[in-house]
Every structure is written in C-alpha cells, then in structure tokens.
NUBAMI-602798 format. One line per field, with one value per residue (C-alpha): residue number from 1; chain; x, y, z. Coordinates in nm, 3 decimals. Layout:
N
num: NUM,...;
chaine: A,...;
X: X,...;
Y: Y,...;
Z: Z,...;
***
This chain:
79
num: 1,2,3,4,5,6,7,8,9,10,11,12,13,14,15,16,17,18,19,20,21,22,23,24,25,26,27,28,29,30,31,32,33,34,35,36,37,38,39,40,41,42,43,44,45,46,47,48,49,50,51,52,53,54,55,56,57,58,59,60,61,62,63,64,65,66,67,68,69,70,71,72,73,74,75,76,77,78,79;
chaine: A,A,A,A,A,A,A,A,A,A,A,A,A,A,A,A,A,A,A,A,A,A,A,A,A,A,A,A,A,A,A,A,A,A,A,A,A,A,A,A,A,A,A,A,A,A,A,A,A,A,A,A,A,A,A,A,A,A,A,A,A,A,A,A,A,A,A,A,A,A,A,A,A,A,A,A,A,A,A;
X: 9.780,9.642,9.743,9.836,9.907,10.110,10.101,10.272,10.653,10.854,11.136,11.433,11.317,11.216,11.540,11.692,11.439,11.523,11.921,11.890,11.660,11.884,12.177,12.028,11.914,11.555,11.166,11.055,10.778,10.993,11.259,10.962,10.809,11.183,11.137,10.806,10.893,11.170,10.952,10.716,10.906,10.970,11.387,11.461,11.826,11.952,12.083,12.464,12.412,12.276,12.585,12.803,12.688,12.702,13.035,13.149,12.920,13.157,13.471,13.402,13.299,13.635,13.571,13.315,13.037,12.965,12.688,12.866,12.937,12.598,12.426,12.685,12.567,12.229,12.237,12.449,12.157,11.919,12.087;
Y: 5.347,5.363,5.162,5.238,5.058,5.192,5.029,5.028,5.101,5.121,4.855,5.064,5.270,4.912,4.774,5.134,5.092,4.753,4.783,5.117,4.910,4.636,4.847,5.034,4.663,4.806,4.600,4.779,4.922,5.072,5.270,5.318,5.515,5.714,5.817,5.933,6.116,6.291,6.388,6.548,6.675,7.057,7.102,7.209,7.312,7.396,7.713,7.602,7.540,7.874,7.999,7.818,7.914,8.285,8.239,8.058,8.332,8.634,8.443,8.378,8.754,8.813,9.231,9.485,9.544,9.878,10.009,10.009,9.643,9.558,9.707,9.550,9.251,9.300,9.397,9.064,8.916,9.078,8.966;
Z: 13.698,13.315,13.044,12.727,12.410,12.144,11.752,11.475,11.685,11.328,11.364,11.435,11.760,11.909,11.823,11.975,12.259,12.325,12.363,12.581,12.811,12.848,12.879,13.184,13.313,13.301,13.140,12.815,13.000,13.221,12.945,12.774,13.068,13.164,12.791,12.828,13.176,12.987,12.721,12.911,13.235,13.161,13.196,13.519,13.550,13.877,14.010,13.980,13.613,13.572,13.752,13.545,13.188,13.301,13.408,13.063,12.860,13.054,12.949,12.620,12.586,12.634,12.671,12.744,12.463,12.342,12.151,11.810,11.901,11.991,11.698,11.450,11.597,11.541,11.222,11.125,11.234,11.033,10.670;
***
C-alpha cells in the first residue's frame, strides 16, 4: 500500500474529520480513506434507482407534453 501525507489540514475539516470518524467508530486514516474512496469512486446507481426516478419524473409530469409545451419550455430556458 502507498503512503501519503497530507499538510496544512485547515482546523475545521480536522475537527469535521475527527467527529465523523469517531462517530462511525472508525482511525482517522481510515474516514480519511472512505472519504477519499467516495471522492474518487464514479456514482454507480443501481438499476432500481433508475426505475424509481423515472417513475417519480412520469408522476410529477402529471400529463402528456406536446410540442407547444416543449418549445415553451425551451425557450424559458433560453432568457
């Protein structure tokens, strides 16, 4: 494994750092390396998610788009 030292941790995110570790009973080293793994991790979000936010997008649409509805809407966005 490689080591890495990091300097100059302003005072607040250690403090921050500190109380999530203990919260989650884990070392420094270790919250500092779940933080690091979320960082860089791409977000994978499962198929059922994906399911579900289409499902709450179709409610919340409420009723069928048409073109005059569509283009309104892009135009809103353009101003």
């Amino acid at each position: 494994m490689a080591n890495i030292t990091v300097k100059n941790i302003p005072k607040p995110i250690y403090e921050k750092l500190k109380k999530q570790a203990a919260a989650r009973h884990r070392s420094m080293n270790s919250e500092i390396i779940a933080c690091l793994e979320k960082a860089v991790e791409p977000n994978r979000v499962t198929d059922n998610e994906i399911l579900y936010q289409a499902r709450l997008a179709r409610k919340m649409a409420q009723k069928a788009l048409n073109t005059e509805d569509i283009q309104d809407a892009i135009d809103k966005g353009r101003s």
